[in-house]
Residue frames as qw, qx, qy, qz and C-alpha x, y, z in Angstrom:
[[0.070, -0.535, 0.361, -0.760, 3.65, -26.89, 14.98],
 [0.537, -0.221, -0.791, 0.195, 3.14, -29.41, 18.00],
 [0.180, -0.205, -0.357, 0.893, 3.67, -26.87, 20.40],
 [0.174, 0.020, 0.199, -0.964, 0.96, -25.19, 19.43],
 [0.374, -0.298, -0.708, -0.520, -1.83, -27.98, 19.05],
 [0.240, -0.574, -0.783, 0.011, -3.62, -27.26, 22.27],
 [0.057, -0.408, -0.113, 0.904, -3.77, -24.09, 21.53],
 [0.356, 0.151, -0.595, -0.704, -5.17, -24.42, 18.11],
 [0.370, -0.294, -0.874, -0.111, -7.75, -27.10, 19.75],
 [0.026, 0.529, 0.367, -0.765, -8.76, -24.50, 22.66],
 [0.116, 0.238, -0.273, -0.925, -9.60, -22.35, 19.44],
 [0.427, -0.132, -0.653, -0.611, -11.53, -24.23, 17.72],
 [0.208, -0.520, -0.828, 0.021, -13.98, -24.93, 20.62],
 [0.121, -0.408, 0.028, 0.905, -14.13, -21.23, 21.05],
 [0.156, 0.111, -0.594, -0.781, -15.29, -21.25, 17.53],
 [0.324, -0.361, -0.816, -0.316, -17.87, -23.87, 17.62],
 [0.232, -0.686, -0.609, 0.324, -19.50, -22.08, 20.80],
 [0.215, 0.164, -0.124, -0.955, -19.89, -18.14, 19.11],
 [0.215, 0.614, 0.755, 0.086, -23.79, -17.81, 18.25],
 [0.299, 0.642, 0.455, 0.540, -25.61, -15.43, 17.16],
 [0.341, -0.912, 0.085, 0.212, -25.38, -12.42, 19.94],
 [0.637, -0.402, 0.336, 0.566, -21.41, -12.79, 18.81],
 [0.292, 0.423, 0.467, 0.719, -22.00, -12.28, 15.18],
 [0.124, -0.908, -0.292, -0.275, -24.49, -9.20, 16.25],
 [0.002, -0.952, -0.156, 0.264, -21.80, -7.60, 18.18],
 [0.453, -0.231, 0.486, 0.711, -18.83, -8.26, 15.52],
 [0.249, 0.725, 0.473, 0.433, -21.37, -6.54, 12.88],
 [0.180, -0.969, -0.169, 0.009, -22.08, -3.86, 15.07],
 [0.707, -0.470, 0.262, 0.459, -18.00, -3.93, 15.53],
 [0.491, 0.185, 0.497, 0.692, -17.41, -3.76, 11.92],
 [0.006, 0.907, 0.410, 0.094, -20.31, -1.00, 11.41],
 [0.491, -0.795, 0.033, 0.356, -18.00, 1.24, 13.52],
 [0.662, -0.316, 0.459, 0.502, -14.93, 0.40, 12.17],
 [0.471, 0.832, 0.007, -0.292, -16.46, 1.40, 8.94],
 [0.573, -0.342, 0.505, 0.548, -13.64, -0.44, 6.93],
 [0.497, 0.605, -0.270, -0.560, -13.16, 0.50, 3.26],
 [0.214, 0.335, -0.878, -0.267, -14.19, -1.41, 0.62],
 [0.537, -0.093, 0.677, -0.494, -17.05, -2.96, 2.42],
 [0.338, 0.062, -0.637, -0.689, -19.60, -3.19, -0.41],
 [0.624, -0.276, 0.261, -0.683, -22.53, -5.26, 0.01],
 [0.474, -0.126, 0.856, -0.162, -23.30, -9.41, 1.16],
 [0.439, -0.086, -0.613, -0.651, -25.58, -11.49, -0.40],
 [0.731, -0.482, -0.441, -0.197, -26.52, -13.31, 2.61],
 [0.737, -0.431, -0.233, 0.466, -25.54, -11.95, 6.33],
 [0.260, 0.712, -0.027, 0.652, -24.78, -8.50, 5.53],
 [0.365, -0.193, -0.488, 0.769, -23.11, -6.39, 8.51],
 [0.182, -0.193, 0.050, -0.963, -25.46, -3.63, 7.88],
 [0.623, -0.343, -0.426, -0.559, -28.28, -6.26, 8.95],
 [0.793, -0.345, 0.224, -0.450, -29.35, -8.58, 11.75],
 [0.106, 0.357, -0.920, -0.118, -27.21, -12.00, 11.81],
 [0.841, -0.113, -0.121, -0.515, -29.72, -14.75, 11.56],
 [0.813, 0.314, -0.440, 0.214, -26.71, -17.08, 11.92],
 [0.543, -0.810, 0.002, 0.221, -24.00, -17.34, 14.50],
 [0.151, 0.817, -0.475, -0.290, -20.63, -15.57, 13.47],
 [0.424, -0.228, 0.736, 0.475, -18.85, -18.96, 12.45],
 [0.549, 0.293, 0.719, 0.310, -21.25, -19.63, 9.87],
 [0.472, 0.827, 0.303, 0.024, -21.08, -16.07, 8.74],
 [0.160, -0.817, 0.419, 0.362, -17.78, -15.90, 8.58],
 [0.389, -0.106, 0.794, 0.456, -17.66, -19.28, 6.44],
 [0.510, 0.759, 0.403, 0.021, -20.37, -17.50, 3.93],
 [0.311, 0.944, -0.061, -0.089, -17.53, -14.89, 3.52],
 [0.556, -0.453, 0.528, 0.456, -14.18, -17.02, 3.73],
 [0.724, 0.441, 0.457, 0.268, -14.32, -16.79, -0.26],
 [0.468, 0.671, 0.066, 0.571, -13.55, -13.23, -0.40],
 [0.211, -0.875, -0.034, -0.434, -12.33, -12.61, 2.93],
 [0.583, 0.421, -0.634, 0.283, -9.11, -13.82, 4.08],
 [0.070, -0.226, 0.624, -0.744, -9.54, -13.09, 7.93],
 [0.689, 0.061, -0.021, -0.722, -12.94, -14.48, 7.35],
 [0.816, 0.259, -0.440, -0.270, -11.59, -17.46, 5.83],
 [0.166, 0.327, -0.748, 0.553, -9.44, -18.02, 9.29],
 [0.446, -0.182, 0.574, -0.662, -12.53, -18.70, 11.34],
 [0.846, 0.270, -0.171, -0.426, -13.83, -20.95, 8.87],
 [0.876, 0.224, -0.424, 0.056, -10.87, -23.01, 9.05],
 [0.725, -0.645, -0.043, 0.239, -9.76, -22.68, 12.58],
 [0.090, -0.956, 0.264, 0.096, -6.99, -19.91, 11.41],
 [0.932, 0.091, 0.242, 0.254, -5.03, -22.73, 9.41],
 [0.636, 0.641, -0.069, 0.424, -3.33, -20.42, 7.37],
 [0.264, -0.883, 0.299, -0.246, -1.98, -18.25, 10.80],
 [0.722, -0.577, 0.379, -0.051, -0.95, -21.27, 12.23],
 [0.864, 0.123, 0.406, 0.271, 0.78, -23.45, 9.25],
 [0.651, 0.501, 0.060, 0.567, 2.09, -20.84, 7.19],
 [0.187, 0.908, 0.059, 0.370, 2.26, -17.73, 9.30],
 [0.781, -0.614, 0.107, -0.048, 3.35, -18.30, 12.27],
 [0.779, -0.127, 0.323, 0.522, 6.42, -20.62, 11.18],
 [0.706, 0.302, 0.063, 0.637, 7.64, -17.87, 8.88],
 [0.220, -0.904, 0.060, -0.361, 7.29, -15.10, 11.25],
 [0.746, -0.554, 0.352, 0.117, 9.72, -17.24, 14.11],
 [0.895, 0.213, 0.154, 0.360, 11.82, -18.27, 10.96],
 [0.280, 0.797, 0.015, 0.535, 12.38, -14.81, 9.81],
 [0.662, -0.738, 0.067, -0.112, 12.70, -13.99, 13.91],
 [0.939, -0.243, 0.136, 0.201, 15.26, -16.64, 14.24],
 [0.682, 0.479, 0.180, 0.522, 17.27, -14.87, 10.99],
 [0.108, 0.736, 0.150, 0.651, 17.01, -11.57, 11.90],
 [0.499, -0.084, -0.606, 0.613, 16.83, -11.44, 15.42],
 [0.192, 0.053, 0.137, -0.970, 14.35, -8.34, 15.82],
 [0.377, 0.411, 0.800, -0.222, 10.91, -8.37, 15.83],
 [0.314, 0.728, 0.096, -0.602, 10.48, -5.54, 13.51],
 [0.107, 0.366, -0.793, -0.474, 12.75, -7.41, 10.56],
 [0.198, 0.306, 0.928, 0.082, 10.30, -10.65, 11.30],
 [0.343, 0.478, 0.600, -0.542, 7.28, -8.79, 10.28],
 [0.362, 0.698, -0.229, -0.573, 8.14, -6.97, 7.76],
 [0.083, 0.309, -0.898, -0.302, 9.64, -10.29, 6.46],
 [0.258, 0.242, 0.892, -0.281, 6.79, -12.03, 6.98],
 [0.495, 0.624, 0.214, -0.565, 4.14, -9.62, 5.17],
 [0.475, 0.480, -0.529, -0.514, 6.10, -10.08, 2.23],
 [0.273, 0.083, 0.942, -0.177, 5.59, -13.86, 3.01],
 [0.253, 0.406, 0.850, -0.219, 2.09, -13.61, 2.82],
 [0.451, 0.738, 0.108, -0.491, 1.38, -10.93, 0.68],
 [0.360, 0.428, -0.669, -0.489, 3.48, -12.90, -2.02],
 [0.027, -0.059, -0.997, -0.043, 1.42, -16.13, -1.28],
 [0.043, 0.620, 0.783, -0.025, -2.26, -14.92, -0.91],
 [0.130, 0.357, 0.060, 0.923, -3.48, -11.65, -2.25],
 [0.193, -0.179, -0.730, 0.630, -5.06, -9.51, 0.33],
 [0.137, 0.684, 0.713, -0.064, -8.57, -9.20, 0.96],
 [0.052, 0.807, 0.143, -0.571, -8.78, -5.25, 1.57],
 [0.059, -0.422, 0.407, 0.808, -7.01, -4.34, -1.51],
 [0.030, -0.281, -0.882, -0.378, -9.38, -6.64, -3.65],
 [0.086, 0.680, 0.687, -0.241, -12.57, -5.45, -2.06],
 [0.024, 0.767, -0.073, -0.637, -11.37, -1.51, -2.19],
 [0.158, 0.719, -0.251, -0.629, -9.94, -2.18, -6.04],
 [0.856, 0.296, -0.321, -0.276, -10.49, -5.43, -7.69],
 [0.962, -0.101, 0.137, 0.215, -9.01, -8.95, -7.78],
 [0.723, 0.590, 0.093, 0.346, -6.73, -7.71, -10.44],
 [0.223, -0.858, 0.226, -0.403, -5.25, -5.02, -8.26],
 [0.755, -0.546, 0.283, -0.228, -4.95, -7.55, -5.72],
 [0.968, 0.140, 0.127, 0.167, -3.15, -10.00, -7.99],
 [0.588, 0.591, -0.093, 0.544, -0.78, -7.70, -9.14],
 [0.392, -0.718, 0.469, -0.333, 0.49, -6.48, -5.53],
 [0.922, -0.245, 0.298, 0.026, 0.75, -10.36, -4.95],
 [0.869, 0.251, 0.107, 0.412, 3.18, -11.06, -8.14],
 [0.090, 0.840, -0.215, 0.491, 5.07, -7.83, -7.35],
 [0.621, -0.517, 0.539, -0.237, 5.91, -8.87, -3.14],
 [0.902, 0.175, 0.194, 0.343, 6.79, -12.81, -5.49],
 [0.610, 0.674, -0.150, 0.388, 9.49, -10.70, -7.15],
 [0.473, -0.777, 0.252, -0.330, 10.52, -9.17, -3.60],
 [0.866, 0.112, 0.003, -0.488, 11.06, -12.25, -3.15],
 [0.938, 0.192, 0.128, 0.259, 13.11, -13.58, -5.39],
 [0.275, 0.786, -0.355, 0.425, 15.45, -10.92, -5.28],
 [0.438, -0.027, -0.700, 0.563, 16.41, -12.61, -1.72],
 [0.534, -0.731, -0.415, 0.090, 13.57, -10.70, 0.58],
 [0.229, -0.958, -0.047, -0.164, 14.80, -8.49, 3.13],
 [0.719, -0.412, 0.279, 0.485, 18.11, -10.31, 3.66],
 [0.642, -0.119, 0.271, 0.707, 19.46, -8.99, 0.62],
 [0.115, -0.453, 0.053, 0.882, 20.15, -5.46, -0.94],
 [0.108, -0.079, -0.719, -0.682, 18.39, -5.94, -4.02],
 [0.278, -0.543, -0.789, 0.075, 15.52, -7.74, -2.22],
 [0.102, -0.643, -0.409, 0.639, 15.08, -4.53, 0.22],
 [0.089, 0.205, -0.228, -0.948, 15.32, -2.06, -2.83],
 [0.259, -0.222, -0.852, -0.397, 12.70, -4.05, -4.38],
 [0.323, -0.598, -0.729, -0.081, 10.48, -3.88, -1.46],
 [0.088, -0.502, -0.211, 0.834, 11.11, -0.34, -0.51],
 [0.219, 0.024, -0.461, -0.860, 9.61, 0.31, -4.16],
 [0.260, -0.413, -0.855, -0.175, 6.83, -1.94, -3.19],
 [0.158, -0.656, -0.508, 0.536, 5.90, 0.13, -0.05],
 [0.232, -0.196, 0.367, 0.879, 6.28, 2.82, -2.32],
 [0.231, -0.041, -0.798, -0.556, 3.58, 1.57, -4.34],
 [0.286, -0.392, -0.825, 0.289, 1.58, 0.21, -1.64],
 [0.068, -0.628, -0.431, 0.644, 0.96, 4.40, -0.32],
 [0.164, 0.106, 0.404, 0.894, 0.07, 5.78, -3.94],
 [0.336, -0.413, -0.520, -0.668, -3.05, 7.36, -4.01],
 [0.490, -0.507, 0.093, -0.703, -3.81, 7.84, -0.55],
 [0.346, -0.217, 0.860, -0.307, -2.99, 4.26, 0.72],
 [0.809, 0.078, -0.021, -0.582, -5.71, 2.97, -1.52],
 [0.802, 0.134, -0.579, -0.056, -3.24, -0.29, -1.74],
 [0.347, -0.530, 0.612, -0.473, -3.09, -0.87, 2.08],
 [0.363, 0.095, -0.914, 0.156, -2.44, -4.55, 2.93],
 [0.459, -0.375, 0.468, -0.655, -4.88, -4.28, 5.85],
 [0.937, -0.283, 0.096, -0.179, -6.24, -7.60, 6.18],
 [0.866, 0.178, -0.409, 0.225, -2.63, -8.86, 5.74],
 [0.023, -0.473, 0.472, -0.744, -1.58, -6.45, 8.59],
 [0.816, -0.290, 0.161, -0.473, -4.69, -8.06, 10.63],
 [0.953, 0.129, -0.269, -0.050, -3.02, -11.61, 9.74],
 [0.248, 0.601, -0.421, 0.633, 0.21, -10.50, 11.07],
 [0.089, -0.620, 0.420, -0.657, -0.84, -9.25, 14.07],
 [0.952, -0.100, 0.021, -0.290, -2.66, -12.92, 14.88],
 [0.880, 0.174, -0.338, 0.285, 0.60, -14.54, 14.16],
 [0.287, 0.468, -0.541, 0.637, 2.31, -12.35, 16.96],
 [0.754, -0.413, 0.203, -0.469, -0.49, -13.28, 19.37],
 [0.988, -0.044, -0.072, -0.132, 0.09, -16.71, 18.83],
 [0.753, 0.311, -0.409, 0.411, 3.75, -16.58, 18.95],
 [0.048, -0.601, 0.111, -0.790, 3.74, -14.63, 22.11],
 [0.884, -0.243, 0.015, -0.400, 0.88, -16.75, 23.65],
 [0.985, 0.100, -0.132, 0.041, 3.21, -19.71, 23.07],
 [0.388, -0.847, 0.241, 0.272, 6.58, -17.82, 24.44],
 [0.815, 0.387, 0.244, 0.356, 7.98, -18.14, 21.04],
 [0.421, 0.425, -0.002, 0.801, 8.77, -14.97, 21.24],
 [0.395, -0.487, -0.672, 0.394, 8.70, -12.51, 24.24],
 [0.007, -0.975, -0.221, -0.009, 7.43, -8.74, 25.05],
 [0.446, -0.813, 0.234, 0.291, 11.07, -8.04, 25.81],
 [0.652, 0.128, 0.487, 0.567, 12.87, -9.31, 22.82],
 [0.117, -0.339, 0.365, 0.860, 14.49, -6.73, 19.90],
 [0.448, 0.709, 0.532, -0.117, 12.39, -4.75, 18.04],
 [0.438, 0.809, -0.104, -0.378, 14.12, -2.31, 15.93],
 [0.881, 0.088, 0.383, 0.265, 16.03, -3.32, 12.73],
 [0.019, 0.888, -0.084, -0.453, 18.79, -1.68, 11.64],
 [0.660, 0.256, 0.583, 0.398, 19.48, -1.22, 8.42],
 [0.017, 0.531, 0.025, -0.847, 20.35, 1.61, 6.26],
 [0.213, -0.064, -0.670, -0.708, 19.02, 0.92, 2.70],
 [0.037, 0.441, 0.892, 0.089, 15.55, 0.47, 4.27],
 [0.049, 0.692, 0.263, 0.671, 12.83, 3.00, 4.56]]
């Protein structure tokens, strides 16, 4: 993505200049937010003081924290994998509301997502991932099969109260429409609904 390397170089000096007042008020941010699933750190908990500044306690949690693991690596994965198959999916579909939804399954069949792991195990997490792979391979949202397939997935996704919400892949998402936005890849005025009758 040429087009977007001095953007992605703005970022990362951005990054390298957060200290520790930043990480104190993205704790205090998260506190709030109260996400589920928190559980506890070993080093750098949100419920404490940061002794650190936020990059380097976001690269103590990029192991089990996918949105975590984006500041650690200057948001490589937004920019190299999401990005380009949100504008692909864009390009296919023509709507913005088809590219997303094409896109989550993207990314929720290539990296399982953080929230669901924290809130119910890896194992949980894995098996949402090889479920959205099958999506998938039925042909994705372009084809009938594909959409039945991932109307059972959402399906799945809201059992039990939502306990299998995607949320950090929804958070990953909504970074790849900044950036494609930012970059007039796509504009505020462009199609958003997608019509379709076998969806949900």
């Amino acid at each position: 993505m040429n087009w977007a390397n001095e953007f992605r170089s703005s970022l990362s000096s951005v990054l390298g200049e957060l200290d520790r007042s930043d990480a104190r008020d993205v704790f205090e941010a998260i506190r709030l937010a109260a996400p589920g699933g928190l559980g506890d750190a070993p080093e750098q908990d949100v419920r404490d003081v940061p002794t650190v500044t936020l990059l380097d306690a976001m690269k103590l949690a990029a192991d089990r924290d996918m949105v975590a693991r984006q500041y650690a690596n200057g948001f490589a994965q937004v920019f190299d994998f999401g990005v380009p198959a949100f504008l692909a999916a864009f390009d296919e579909f023509g709507c913005v509301e088809a590219a997303i939804i094409d896109c989550q399954l993207r990314w929720l069949a290539e990296y399982p997502d953080s929230l669901i792991a924290r809130k119910n195990g890896p194992a949980v997490a894995e098996d949402v991932r090889r479920r959205a792979v099958e999506v998938m391979r039925l042909g994705g949202i372009a084809t009938s099969q594909g959409r039945a397939a991932g109307v059972a997935l959402d399906q799945h996704l809201r059992l039990d109260g939502n306990k299998l919400n995607p949320g950090t892949t929804a958070d990953l998402i909504t970074a790849c429409l900044f950036v494609a936005l930012r970059e007039g890849k796509v504009q505020p005025s462009a199609p958003f609904r997608w019509q379709v009758e076998d969806w949900l």
